[in-house]
TORKOLTOR-565023 format. One record per residue (C-alpha): residue number from 1; x, y, z. Coordinates in Angstrom, 1 decimal. Layout:
BEGIN
<NUM, <X, Y, Z>>
...
***
This chain:
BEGIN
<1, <42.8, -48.7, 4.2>>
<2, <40.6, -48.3, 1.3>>
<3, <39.6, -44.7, 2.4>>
<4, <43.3, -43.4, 2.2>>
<5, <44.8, -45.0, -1.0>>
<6, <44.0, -44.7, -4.3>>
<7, <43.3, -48.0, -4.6>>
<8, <40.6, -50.6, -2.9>>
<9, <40.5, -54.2, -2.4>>
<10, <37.5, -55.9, -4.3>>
<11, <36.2, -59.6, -3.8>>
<12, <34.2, -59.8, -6.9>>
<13, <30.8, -61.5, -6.7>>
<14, <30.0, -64.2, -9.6>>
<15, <26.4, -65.7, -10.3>>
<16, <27.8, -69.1, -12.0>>
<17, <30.1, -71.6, -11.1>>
<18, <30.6, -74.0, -7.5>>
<19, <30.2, -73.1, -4.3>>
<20, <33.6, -73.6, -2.3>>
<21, <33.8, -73.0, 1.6>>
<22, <35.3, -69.5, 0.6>>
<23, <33.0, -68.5, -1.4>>
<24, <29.8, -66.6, 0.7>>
<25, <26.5, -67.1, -1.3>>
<26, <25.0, -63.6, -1.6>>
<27, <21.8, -62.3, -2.9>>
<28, <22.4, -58.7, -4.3>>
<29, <20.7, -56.4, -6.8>>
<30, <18.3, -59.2, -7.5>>
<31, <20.9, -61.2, -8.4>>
<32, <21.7, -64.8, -6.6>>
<33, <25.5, -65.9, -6.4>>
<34, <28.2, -65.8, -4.4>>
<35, <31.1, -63.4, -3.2>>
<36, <34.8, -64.9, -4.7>>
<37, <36.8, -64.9, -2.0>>
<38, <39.6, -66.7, -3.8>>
<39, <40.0, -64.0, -6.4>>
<40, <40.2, -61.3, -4.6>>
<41, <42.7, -57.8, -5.7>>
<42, <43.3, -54.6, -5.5>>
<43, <42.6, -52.2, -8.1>>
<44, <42.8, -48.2, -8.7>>
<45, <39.7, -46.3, -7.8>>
<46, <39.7, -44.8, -11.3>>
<47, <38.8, -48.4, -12.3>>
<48, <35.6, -48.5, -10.0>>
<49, <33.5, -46.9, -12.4>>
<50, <30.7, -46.5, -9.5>>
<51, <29.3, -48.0, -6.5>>
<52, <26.8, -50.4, -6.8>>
<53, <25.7, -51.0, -3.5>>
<54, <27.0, -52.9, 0.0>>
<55, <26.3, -56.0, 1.6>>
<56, <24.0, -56.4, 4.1>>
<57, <25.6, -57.2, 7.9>>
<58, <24.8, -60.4, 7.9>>
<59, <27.2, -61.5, 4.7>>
<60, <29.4, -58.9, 5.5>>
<61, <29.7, -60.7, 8.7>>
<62, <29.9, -64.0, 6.9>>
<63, <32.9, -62.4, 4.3>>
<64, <34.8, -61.2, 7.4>>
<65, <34.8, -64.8, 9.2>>
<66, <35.8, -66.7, 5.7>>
<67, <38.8, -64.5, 5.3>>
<68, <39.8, -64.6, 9.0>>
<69, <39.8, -68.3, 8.2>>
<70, <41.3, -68.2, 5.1>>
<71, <44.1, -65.8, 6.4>>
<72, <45.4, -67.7, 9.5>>
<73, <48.3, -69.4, 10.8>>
***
């Protein structure tokens, strides 16, 4: 989806607050935190100044499983 839109879905990642269930703790660029599950949108690409990087498989994995959670019946 977000390779044919001009827009992408973002989970933004935050390096304060709690740790919920749906929140995947991440270490990225150095940084420790977690990815926000619970705030997660969709914005133009024109607003994605650039690419910082991806997740490793492992979270990504993680991310995917959350939201499957999250997101059912």
């Amino acid at each position: 989806m977000n390779r044919s839109l001009r827009t992408c879905v973002v989970a933004p990642m935050t390096t304060s607050g709690r740790a919920y269930p749906w929140r995947v703790p991440v270490r990225f660029a150095g940084k420790t935190g977690h990815v926000v599950l619970d705030q997660i949108r969709t914005i133009d690409r024109e607003r994605a100044v650039r690419r910082l990087g991806t997740l490793d498989a492992s979270t990504a994995t993680q991310v995917l499983e959350v939201l499957a959670e999250m997101f059912a019946p």
